[in-house]
Every structure is written in structure tokens, then in C-alpha cells.
N, C-alpha and C positions, 0 to 999 in steps of 0.2 A: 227726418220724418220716418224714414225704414229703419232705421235704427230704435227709434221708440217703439215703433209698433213690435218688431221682432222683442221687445224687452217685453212688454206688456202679453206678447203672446205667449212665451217662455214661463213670466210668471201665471197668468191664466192655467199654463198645463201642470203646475205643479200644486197651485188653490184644490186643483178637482181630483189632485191622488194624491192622498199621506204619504209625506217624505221626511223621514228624520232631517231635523233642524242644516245639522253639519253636512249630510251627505246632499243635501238641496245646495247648498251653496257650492259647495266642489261642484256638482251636476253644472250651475247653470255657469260658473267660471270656465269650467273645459267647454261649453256649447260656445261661450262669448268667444272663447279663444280659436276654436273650428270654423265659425262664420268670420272671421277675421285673421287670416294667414299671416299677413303682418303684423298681426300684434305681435309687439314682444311680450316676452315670457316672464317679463315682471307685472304684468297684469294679471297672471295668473292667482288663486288664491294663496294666502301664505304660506297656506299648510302643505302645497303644493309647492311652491317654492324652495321650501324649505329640506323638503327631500330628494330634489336633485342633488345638491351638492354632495348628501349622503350617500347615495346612489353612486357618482361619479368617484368620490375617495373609495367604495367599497370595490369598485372595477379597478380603479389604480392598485389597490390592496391585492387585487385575488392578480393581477399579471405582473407584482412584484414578487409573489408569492410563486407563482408558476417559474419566473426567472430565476428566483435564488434556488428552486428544485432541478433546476435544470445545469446549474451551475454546480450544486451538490454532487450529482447525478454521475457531472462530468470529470470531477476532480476522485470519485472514486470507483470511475471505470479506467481512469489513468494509471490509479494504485491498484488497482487488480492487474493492469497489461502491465504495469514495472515489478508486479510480485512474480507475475506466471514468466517473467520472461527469462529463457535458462540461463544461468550462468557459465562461461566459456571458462578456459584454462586461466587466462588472465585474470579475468575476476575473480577469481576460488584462490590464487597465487594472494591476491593483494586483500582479498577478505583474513588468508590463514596470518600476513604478516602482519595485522595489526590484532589480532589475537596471539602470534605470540611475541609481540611486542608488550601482551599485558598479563603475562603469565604470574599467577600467585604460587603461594608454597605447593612441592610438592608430597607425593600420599610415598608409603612402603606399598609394594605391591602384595604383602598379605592384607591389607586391607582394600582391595579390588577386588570385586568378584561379577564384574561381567566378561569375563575372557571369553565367555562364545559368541558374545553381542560381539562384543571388537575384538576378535583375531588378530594376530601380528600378521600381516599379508605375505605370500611369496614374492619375489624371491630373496626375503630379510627373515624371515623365521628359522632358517636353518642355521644362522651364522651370528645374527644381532641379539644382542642382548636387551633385557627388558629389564630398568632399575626402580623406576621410579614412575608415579602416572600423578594426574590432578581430572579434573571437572573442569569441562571448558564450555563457554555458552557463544555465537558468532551469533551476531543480527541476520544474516541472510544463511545461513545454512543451519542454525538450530544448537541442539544440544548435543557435545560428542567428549572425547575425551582424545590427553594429549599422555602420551610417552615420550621417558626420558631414556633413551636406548645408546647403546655404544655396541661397534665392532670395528674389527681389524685398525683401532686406531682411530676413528673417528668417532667422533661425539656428534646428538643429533635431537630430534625431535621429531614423534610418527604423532599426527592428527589422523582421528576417526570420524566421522559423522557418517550420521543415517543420511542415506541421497535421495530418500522417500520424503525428507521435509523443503526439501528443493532441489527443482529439477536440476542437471547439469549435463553439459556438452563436454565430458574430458573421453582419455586413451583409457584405455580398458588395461594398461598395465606402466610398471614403472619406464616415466617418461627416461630419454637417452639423453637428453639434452637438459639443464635443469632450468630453473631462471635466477640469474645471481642479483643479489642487492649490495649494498656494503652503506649501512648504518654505523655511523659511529666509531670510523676506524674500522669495524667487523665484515669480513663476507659471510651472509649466508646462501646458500644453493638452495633452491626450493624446489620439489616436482610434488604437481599433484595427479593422481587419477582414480579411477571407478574401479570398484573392484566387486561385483553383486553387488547389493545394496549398500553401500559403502562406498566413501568418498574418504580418500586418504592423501596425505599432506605431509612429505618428507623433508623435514629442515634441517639442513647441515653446515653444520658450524666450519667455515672452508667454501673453495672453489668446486670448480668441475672438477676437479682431476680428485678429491675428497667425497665428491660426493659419487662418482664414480667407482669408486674402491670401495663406499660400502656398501653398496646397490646390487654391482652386477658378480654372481655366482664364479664366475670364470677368472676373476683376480686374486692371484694369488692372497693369503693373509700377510700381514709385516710386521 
């Protein structure tokens, strides 16, 4: 009986005020569904129905959308801490061997003309020889270039790079102790250090006692 009357009233208020067609029907299905808390929500008008679901996939949309930026976000502030983070003696050791594990032809050295970019460093410039160079490029320390140099008997290889294109933790002069590998049958002796803005990489074909002789000033020549 309250039920009809409320319907009959509902429509009476809408007879006495012009209401577009569509939005009178929306109007009295939300009234119907506010005077009745349990009704479900498929009582609702269709048209009403029909844009929850859109509504809900568009909330799923926009917090999958927030998760994959956050996930983005995360994987390239990782790659910014593993870009910034310096490189120690080790790592600069095992970046220079597998650039010269891939050395191509080398140049005459009248065809080089950055000799004030890359110095030969002390204390090898007094004694070492300078034959031959190439272009060398490392994934973590950039663009530099490699010497084919010989003294008192050893043969070798001087690596340059700029330490402006990544940062590095080495010695400020040639290291005493070097780090040997032996590839292939081969020893090489490796030391790297800082030298101004320069990062240098000495490869000697031979042990400590080789790369010793052609390093330190106070050995005799042989």
C-alpha cells in the first residue's frame, strides 16, 4: 500500500515539472533505489547499470597504469645507482681485459693527432716507447684510446680514457703490485690508475717481475 502510494507520489511530482523523457526515468530509478537500501543494483535503470562496469574496468585501468609507472620508475632509478656507482681498481682491471681481449688493427702513430688529449704518463714517458695506437670504445668508461709501446725489453699496451665519463676509485700513480691473469697459455700484468682526468691501463705481456722493469725508473735498462 506505501509502496504504491510512494510510486504515485513520485510520479505526481514529476506530471507538475517538465523533465526530459530519459533523465525522469534515471531520477525516479535512483529515488526507487534510495527508499529501498536493499535493493540490489540490478534494479537499477539500465543505463545505470551499465556504466558501473565501465567505471570499475576504468579504476582497474588507471591502478594498473599507476603500478606499471611505478615499476618503470623503479627499474630506472636502479640504472641510474648502477650507472653512478664508481668503479674500483677491480672493475677498471676486468672492463680494460676484455677490451683488450678485442683489439682490432693498429694505426702509425703519424696518423694520431691527440698527443695532448692522451699523454704518455710518468713515469713511462722517459723510457717507453710509443709504436703504434688504435680507437678503443669500453661500455663503462667511454671512448679512449690504446698504445702499442715497448721498453727495456718488454712489450705492452698503455689504455687512456677520459675519467670525466665515469667516475673511478683508483691510485693516483702506477700501481707496485699489478694483477696478473694468464689467458691462453699467456700472462698478462695489468695496473690501472688516475692520473688528472685520465684513467690509465698498463698491459704487460709477462709477470710481475716484466712489468716491474718496465714501470719503475730505478731499473736498470737490459
Amino acid at each position: 500500500m506505501n509502496d504504491s502510494f510512494d510510486d504515485r507520489a513520485r510520479q505526481a511530482l514529476f506530471d507538475s515539472v517538465h523533465v526530459p523523457h530519459g533523465l525522469e526515468e534515471r531520477l525516479l530509478a535512483f529515488l526507487a533505489n534510495q527508499s529501498d537500501p536493499a535493493n540490489p543494483s540490478d534494479q537499477l535503470h539500465p543505463s545505470i547499470r551499465r556504466e558501473r562496469p565501465h567505471r570499475q574496468n576504468r579504476r582497474r585501468l588507471v591502478v594498473a597504469s599507476l603500478v606499471g609507472l611505478a615499476c618503470v620508475a623503479s627499474v630506472i632509478g636502479l640504472v641510474r645507482f648502477m650507472l653512478h656507482q664508481p668503479m674500483d681498481q677491480s672493475a677498471v682491471v676486468a672492463e680494460l681485459r676484455e677490451v683488450d681481449a678485442k683489439l682490432g688493427p693498429w694505426k702509425q702513430m703519424s696518423e694520431f693527432t691527440e698527443q695532448e688529449q692522451y699523454p704518455v704518463p710518468q713515469p713511462l714517458r722517459s723510457h717507453v716507447h710509443v709504436s703504434q695506437w688504435q680507437a678503443v670504445t669500453s661500455g663503462k668508461l667511454g671512448a679512449g684510446v690504446v698504445f702499442q709501446v715497448q721498453g727495456r725489453g718488454v712489450a705492452a699496451r698503455l689504455f687512456a680514457f677520459n675519467s670525466a665519463a665515469r667516475r673511478v676509485v683508483l691510485v693516483d700513480s702506477v700501481p707496485q703490485q699489478p694483477n696478473e691473469s694468464n689467458a691462453s697459455g699467456q700472462t698478462v700484468s695489468m695496473g690501472v690508475w688516475e692520473a688528472g682526468d685520465r684513467v690509465y691501463g698498463l698491459a704487460v705481456d709477462g709477470g710481475t717481475a716484466e712489468y716491474n722493469r718496465l714501470v719503475w725508473i730505478g731499473v736498470a735498462a737490459r
